[in-house]
N, C-alpha and C positions, 0 to 999 in steps of 0.2 A: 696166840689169840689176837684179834683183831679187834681194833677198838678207836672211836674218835673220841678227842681229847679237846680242850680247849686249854691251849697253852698259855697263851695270852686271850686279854678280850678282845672281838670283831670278829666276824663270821670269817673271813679270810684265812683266820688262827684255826679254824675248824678242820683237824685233819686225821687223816686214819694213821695208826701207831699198832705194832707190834707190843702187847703183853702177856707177862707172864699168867695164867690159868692161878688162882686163888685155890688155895686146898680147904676140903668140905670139913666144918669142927659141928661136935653135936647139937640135935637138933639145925639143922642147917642142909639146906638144899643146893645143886647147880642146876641151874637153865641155863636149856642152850634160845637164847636169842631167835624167835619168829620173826616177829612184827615188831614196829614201833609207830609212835605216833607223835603228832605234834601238837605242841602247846603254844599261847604266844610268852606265856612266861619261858619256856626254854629258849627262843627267839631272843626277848631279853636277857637271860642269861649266859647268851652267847657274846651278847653284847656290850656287857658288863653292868646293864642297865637293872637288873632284878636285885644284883648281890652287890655294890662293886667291892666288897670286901672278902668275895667269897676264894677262898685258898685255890691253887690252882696249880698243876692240870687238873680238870675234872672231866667226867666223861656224862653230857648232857641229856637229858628226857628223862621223865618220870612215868612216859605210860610205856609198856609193851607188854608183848606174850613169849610165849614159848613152851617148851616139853619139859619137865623134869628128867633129867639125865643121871643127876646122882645125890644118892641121902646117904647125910650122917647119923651118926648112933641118935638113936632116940625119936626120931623122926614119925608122927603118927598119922598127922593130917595129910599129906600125899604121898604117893609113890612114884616110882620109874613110871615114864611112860605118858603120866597124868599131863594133860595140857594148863597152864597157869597163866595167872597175871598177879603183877607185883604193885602192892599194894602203895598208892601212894605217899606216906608219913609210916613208914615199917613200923614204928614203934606206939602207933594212934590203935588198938585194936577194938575199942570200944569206950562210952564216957563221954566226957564234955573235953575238950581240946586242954592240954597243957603247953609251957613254954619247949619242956623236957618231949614230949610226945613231940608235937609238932619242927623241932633240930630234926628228925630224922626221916626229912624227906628227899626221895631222890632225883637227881638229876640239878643238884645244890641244896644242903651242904655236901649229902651223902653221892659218891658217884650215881649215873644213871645208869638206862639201858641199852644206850647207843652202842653195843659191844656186842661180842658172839658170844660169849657166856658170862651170867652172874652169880654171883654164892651169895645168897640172900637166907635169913631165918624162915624157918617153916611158917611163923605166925603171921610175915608180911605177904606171903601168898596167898590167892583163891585161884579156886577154879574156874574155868573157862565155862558160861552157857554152852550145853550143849546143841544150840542152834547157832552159832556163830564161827568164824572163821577166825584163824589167829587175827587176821589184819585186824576183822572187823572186834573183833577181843583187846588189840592193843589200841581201840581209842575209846576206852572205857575209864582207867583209872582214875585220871583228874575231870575230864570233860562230863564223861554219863555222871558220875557222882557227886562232883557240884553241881549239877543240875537235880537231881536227886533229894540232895539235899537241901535245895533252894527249895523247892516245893513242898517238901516235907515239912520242913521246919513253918513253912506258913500255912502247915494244914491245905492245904488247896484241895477242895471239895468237888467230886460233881456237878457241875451247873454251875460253879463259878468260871471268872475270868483272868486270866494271864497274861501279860504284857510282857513281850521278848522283842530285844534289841541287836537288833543286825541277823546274819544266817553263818557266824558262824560255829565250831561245834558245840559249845555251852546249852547256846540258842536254839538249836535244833533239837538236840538231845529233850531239853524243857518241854519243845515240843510235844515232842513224841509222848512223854512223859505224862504231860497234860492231858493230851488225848487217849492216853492208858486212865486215866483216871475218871474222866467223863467231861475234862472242864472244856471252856471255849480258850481261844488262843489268836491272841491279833499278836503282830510280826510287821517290824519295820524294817526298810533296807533304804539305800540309795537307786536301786535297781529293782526295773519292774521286771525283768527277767527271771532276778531271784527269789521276787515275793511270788511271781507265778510258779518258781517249783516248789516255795513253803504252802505253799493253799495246796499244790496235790499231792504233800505229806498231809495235809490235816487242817494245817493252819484256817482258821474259820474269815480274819480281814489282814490285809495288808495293807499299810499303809509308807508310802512313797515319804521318806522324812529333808528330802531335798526339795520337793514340790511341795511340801506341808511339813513348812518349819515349825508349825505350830502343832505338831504332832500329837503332844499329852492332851491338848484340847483335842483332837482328832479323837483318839482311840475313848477317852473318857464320853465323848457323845453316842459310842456304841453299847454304853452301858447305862443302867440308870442312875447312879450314884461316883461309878469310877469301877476302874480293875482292881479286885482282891489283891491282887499280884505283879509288879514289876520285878521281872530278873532284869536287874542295874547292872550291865557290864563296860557301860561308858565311863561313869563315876562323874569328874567336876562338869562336864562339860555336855552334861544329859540329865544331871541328877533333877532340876528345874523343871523339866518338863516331865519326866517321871513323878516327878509331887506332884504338878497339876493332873496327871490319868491317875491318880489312885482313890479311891473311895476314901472316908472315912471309915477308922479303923484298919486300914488295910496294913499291906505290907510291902516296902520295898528291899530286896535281898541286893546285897551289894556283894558284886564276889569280880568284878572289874572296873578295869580303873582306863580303857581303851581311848577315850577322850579328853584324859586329863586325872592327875592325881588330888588337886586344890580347884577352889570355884568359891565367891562371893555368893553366898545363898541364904534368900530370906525366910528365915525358923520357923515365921508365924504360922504356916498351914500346916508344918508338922506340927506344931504343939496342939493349934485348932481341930485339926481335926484326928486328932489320938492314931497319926499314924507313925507306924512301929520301921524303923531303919535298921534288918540284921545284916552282918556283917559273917559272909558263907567263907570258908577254910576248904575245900573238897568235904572229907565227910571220913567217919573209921572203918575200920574192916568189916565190922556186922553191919555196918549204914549197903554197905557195896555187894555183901552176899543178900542182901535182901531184895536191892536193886535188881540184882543177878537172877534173883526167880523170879521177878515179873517179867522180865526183859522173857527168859525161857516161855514164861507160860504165855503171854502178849505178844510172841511170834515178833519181838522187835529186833530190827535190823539198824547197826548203826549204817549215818549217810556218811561213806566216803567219797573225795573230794577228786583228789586223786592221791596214784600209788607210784613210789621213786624206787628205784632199785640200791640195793644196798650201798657201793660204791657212788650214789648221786645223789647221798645226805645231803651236801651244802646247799644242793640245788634245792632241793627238797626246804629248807630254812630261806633260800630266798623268795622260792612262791609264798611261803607264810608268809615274807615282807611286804610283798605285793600288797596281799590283801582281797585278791580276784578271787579265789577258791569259794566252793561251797561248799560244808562240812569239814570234813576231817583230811588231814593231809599224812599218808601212813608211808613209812621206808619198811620195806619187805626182803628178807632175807633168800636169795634162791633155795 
């Protein structure tokens, strides 16, 4: 069986390996390997930058799909056959997050899905929307579902507003997300290019955050008070100007840290104006099959970026480096 490993840390270290196939014990499933998709945490964790303590060889990515190929005894919720995706934190299947739930997530500590086959528990599996394609299925488990749950957890209503940061898959996803919901959606980038394909996804303003440094004041003048909602995937180095677009009361979801992990930041307008800083993990198994039926009934298509062939993973992690992509970047099995 076929599998990249990261031996040591640095993308260079990233290489495919012969392994032995894992035997199925109850309860417990094999896929075979469709799609995978890419994170920038797994980027850092190639890199030694997410974990650097994280035990090693590991075999990196926490999103992808695949077929069910084989169940052991006990086995209820899929069958042969069934198309899957493996659930981000295997052992999160509902609740408020623990230390113990949240250890078992893959692609560090737990191996990933960079590989042709995995033996995962039943419970860390769902299935695939039936309007989706593996690719488009394996860039759902971290990316659609912290977004998901960014928006979830802040209530985002109808006719409110959303503030998303850069294009890319988190961002999009929110999008999309948004616009299932009813609300409005302003979208920054460095490029008018990509704010021009976020507006013919949905996006209602975009604004240009290289030409308008002063972006939070930008986006909060399109509202009357400020945005209900900032999805925060900058973190030190964005979080400032995200305080200045949010209403009072509102909400900024922190679930990246893209611009910096620390930042000198002055308290007083979050305390002033009662606005609420959560702090998003992806989300649990029922957060993700819920996801999963609007996505079906909302005709949502996730945006792929682009697609690398199985054998052109490395490449596939240096476009993520880049940083040029829009959406999602998937390695696809022939």
């Amino acid at each position: 069986m076929r599998a990249y490993e990261i031996q040591s840390f640095g993308l260079p270290n990233l290489r495919q390996v012969e392994r032995a196939p894992s035997p199925v014990g109850p309860r417990e499933v094999r896929v075979r390997v469709r799609a995978v998709s890419l994170n920038f945490r797994d980027l850092l964790t190639v890199n030694g930058l997410y974990n650097p303590k994280q035990k090693l060889p590991l075999v990196p990515c926490s999103d992808g799909s695949g077929e069910v190929v084989e169940v052991g005894t006990g086995v209820t919720r899929v069958k042969v056959g069934d198309r899957v995706m493996a659930s981000f934190a295997q052992g999160w299947e509902s609740g408020a997050p623990t230390l113990e739930k949240l250890r078992t997530t893959l692609g560090g500590p737990r191996d990933g899905m960079l590989q042709d086959e995995i033996v995962l528990s039943e419970s860390g599996l769902v299935k695939v929307p039936s309007n989706l394609t593996f690719a488009e299925a394996a860039t759902l488990p971290c990316a659609a579902v912290t977004a998901w749950s960014a928006l979830d957890q802040a209530n985002l209503q109808s006719g409110q507003t959303v503030l998303l940061q850069g294009t890319g898959g988190v961002s999009l996803f929110a999008l999309q997300f948004a616009k299932l919901r009813g609300a409005r959606a302003i979208i920054t980038s460095k490029s008018d290019e990509k704010l021009a394909r976020a507006k013919a996804l949905g996006a209602d303003i975009g604004i240009n955050y290289t030409s308008t440094p002063e972006w939070g004041k930008a986006a909060r003048s399109h509202t009357e008070e400020g945005v209900d909602l900032v999805v925060e995937v900058g973190g030190g180095g964005t979080m400032e100007q995200s305080i200045r677009a949010t209403r009072p009361g509102g909400t900024i979801a922190l679930i990246g840290v893209l611009a910096g992990v620390s930042t000198e930041l002055l308290l007083t307008p979050v305390l002033m104006q009662n606005i609420r800083i959560q702090g998003v993990i992806v989300g649990h198994r029922e957060m993700f099959e819920a996801m999963n039926r609007a996505i079906a009934v909302g005709g949502l298509h996730p945006v792929i970026g682009e697609t690398h062939a199985w054998d052109a993973a490395p490449e596939a992690f240096s476009h993520m480096a880049d940083g040029t992509h829009f959406g999602k970047i998937v390695i696809e099995r022939a």
